[in-house]
C-alpha positions as CSV (number, residue, x, y, z in Angstrom):
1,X,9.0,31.5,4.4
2,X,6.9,28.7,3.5
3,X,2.4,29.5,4.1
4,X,0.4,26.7,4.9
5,X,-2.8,26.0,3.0
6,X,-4.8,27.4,5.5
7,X,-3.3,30.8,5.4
8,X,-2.8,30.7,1.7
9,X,-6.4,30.8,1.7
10,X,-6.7,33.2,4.6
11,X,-4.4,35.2,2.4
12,X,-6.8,34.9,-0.7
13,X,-9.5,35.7,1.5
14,X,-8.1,39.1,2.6
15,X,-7.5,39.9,-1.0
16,X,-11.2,39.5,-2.1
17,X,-12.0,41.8,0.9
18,X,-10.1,44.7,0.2
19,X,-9.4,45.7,-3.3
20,X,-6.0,46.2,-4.8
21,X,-4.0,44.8,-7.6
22,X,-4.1,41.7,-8.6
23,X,-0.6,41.2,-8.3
24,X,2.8,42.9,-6.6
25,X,5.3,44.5,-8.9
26,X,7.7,43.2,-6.5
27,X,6.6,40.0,-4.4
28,X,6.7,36.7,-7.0
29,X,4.1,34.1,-4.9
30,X,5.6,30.6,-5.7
31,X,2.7,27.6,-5.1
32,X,4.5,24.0,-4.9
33,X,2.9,20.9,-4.9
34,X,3.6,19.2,-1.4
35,X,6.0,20.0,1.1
36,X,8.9,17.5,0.7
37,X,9.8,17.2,-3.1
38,X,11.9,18.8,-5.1
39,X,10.4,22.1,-6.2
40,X,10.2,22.9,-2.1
41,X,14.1,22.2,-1.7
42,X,14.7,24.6,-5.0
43,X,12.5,27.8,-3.8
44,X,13.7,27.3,-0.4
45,X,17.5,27.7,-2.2
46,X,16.4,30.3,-4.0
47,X,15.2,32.1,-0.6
48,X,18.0,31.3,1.8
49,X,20.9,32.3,-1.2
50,X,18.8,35.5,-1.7
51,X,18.4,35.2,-5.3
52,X,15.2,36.5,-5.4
53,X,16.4,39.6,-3.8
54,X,19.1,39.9,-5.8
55,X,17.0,39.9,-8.6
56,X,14.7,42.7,-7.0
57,X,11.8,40.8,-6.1
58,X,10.3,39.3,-2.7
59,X,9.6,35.7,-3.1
60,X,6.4,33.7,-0.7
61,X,6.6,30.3,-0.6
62,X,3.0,28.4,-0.4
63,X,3.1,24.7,0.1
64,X,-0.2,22.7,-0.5
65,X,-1.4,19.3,-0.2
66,X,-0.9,18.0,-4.2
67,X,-0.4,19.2,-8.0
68,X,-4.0,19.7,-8.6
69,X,-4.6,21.8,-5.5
70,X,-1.8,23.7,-6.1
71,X,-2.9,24.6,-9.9
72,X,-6.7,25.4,-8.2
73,X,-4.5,28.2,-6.3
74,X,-3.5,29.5,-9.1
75,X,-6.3,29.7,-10.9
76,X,-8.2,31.5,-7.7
77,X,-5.0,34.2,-7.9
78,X,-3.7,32.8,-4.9
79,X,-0.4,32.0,-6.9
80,X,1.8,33.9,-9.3
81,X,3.8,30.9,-10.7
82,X,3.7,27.1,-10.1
83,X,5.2,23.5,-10.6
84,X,2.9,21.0,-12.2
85,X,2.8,19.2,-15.6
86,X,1.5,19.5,-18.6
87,X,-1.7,17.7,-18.3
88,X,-3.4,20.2,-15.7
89,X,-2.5,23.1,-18.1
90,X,-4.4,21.1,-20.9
91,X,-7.2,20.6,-18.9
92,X,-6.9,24.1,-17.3
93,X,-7.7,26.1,-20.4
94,X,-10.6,23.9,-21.4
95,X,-11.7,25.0,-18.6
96,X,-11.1,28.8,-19.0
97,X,-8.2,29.0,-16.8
98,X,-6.0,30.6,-19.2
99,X,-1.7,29.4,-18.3
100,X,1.3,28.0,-20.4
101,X,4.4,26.0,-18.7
102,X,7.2,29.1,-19.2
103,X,10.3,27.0,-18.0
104,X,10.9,22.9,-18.1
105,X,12.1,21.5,-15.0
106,X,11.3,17.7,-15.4
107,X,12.0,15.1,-18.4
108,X,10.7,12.5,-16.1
109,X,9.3,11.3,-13.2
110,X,12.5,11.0,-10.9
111,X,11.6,9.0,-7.7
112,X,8.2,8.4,-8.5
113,X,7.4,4.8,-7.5
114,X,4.3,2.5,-7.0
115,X,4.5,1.1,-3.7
116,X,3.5,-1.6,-1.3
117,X,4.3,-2.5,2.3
118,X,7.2,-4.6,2.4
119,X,5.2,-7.4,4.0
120,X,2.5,-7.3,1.0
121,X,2.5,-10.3,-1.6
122,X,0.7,-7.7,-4.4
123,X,2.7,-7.0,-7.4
124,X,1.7,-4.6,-10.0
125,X,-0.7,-7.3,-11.6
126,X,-2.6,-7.9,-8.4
127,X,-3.9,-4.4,-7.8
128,X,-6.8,-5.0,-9.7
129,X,-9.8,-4.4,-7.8
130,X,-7.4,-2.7,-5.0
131,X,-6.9,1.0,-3.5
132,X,-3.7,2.8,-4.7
133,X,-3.2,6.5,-2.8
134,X,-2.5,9.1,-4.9
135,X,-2.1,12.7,-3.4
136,X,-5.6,14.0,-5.3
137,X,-7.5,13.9,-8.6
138,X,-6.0,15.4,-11.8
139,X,-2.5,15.6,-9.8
140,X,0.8,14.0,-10.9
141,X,0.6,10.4,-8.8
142,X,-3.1,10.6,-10.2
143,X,-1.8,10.8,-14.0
144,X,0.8,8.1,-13.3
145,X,-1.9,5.6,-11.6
146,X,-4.4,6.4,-14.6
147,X,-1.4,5.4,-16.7
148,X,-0.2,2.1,-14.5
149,X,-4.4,1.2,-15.0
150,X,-3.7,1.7,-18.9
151,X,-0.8,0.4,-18.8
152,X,-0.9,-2.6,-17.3
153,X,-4.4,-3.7,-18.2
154,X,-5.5,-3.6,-14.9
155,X,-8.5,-1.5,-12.4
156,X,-8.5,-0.3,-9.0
157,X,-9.6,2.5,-6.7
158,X,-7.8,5.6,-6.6
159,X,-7.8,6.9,-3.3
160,X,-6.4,11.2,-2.3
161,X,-4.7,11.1,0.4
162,X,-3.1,14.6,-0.4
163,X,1.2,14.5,-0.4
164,X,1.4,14.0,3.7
165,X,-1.2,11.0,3.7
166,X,0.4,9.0,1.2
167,X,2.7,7.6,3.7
168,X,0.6,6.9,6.4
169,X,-2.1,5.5,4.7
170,X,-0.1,2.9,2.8
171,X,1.8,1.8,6.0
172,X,-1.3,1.7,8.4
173,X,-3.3,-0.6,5.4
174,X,-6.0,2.0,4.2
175,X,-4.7,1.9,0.7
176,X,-2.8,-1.5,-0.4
177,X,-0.5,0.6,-2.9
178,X,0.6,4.8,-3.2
179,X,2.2,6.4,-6.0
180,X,4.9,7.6,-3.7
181,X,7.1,11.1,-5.0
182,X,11.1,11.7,-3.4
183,X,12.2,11.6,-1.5
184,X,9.8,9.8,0.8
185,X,10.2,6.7,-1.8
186,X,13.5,6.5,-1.1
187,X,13.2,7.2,2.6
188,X,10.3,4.2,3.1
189,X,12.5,1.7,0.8
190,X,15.5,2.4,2.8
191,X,13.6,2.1,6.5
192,X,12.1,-1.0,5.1
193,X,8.5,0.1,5.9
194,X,7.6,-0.6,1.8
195,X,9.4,-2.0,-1.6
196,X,9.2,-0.8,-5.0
197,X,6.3,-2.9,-7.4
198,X,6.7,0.1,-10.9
199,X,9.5,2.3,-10.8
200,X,8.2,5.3,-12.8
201,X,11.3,7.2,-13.7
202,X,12.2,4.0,-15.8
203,X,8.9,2.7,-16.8
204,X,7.2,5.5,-18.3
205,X,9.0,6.9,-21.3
206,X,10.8,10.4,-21.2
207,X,8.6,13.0,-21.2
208,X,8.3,16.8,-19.9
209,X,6.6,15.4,-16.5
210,X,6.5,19.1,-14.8
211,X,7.2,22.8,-15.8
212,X,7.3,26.0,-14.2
213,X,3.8,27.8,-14.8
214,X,1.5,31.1,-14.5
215,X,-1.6,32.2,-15.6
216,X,-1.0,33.8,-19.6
217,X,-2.4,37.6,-17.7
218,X,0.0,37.6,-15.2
219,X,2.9,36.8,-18.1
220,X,1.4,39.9,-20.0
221,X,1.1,42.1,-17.1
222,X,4.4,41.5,-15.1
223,X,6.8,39.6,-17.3
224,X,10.2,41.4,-16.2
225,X,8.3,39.7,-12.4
226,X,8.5,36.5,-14.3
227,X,12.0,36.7,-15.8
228,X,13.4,37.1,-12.4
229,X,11.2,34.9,-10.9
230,X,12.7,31.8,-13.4
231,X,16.3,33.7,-13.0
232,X,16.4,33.1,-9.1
233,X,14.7,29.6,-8.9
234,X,17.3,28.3,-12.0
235,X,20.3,29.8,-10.3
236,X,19.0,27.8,-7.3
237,X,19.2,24.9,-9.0
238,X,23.0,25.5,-10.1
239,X,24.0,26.5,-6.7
240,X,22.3,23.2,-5.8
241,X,24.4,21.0,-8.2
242,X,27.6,22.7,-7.7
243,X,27.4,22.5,-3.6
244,X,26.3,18.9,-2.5
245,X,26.9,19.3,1.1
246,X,24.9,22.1,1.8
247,X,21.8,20.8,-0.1
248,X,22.2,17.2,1.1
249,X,22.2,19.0,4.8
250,X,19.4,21.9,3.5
251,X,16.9,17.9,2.3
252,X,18.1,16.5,5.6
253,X,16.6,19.6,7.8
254,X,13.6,20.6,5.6
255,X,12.1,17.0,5.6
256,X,13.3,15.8,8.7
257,X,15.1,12.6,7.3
258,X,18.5,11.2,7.7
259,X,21.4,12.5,5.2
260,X,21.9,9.5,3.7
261,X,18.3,9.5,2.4
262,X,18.8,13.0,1.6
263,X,21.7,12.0,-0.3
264,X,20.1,9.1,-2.5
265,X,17.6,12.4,-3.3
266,X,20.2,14.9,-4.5
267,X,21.8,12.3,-6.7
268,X,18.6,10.4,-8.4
269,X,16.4,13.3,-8.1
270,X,18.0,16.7,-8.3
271,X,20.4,16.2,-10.3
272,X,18.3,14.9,-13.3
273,X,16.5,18.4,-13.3
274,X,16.8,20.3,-16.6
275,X,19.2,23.4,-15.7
276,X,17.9,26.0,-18.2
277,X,14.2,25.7,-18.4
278,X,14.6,26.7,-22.0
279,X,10.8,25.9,-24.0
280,X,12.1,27.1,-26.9
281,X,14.9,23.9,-27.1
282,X,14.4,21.9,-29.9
283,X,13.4,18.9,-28.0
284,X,11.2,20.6,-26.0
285,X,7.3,20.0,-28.3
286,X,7.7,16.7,-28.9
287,X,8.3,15.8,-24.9
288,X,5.4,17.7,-23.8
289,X,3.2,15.8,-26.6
290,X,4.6,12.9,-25.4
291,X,3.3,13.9,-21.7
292,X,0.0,15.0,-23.1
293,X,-0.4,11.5,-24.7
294,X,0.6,9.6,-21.4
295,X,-2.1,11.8,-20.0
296,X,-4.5,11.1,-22.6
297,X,-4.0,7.3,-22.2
298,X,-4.6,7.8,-18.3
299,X,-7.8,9.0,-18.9
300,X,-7.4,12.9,-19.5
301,X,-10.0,14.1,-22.3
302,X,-9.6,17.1,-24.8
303,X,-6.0,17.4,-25.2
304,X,-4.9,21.0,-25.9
305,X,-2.3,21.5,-28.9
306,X,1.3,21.9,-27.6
307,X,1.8,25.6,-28.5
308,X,-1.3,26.1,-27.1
309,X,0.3,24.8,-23.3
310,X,3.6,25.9,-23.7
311,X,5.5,29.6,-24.1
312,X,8.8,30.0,-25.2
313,X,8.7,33.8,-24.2
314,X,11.3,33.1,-21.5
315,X,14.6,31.6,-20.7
316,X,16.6,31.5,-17.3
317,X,19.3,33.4,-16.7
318,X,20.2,31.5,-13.6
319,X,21.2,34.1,-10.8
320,X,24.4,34.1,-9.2
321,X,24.9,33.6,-5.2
């Protein structure tokens, strides 16, 4: 069952009325990012193959509006475990809030592209002085426009539109460019409503671009919660690479959009997705520095040491159908 922000907070609300634990031995609450990208389409796997149940635990889906929101609701103990990168866990414990990335799910920005309306003459070089839509500060599209701006030697405006204005805003000309995630990049390009300027995945170096996350008290207090927790959501991930149809047709319904766009998301998006979350990988340090440094260069300040971002305390054991 997927919560809207509104009752997420409703939710959070009701738990600061009446005391009781901070958190359920048996319901894992899983915050993602925006509603149609690729954490969604794995949770809601996860849910409909009952994995979670099969690993003894309830799961609650919470969508919100972008990265940084979606950390916030962490943060305010709204959310047991999360997808967002590195950069917001850095920042994060500056800042008190106290999490580490448990499981990598991302060595790149798969379908993120900067886009324009396929009518528009800009290129990446004529954004300066321009409005770009991002979903909202500190988030993922933020990052990656903070980087383009480095990058490219260029300034504009960055504008939050949160993860369902991005869109809309870019095609009715209140931003002139959006940071754009999957599979709505793909599903704009292919309509011919907007083109490609920066493709992300290929411009910006390989890097640990998102991880599963929780708050370092909630790893201490219920680990065996977020063993299976990273169990069910991994095995979801298998089952989603070794049954196309059904998660081409499971993109198709969740989002609304046809299956061939769905299609174009399974193959350039979901199946790029590292399949065992392991942070103890050998590999693993230097590609979240790597992330950190891309974030650094995009503007983010007081960089946290790796081992102080990441845990290696856990490793999948993807669950079975």
């Amino acid at each position: 069952m997927i919560i809207t922000r509104r009752h997420a907070l409703a939710s959070l609300v009701a738990a600061t009325m009446f005391a009781g634990p901070a958190y359920s031995a048996e319901t894992i609450r899983v915050g993602l990012p925006t509603k149609t990208y690729w954490p969604t389409t794995i949770a809601e796997t996860a849910v409909r193959q009952k994995l979670f149940e099969k690993e003894g635990i309830k799961a609650e889906l919470t969508v919100y509006r972008s990265g940084a929101e979606t950390f916030e609701g962490m943060a305010a103990g709204a959310a047991d475990i999360i997808l967002d990168p590195p950069s917001l866990v850095s920042a994060g414990r500056k800042k008190g809030v106290m999490s580490r990335i448990v499981a990598n799910a991302a060595m790149g920005n798969f379908g993120w592209q900067l886009m324009v309306p396929t009518k528009s003459t800009l290129e990446v070089k004529d954004l300066n002085g321009k409005k770009v839509g991002i979903t909202a500060t500190g988030s993922g599209s933020d990052l990656l426009a903070l980087w383009t701006i480095q990058d490219k030697k260029i300034d504009f405006t960055r504008v939050p539109v949160g993860g369902g204005g991005l869109v809309p805003n870019l095609l009715a000309g209140n931003v002139d460019a959006a940071v754009v995630y999957s599979p709505l990049s793909f599903q704009v390009a292919k309509s011919g409503e907007a083109k490609t300027i920066l493709d992300y995945a290929t411009a910006v170096p390989p890097n640990l671009a998102a991880g599963w996350i929780v708050l370092d008290k909630f790893a201490d207090a219920k680990p065996e919660v977020v063993q299976k927790a990273l169990n069910a959501l991994y095995g979801a991930l298998q089952f989603m690479r070794a049954n196309r149809d059904v998660t081409v047709k499971l993109i198709a319904d969740l989002y609304e959009m046809p299956p061939e766009i769905a299609a174009m998301e399974y193959e350039n998006t979901i199946m790029k997705l590292e399949t065992d979350g392991n942070m103890g990988a050998a590999n693993v340090p230097a590609a979240v520095q790597l992330s950190l440094d891309l974030a650094k260069l995009g503007g983010l300040k007081d960089i946290m040491p790796v081992e102080d971002v990441i845990s290696a305390k856990f490793k999948p054991v993807p669950t079975k159908p």
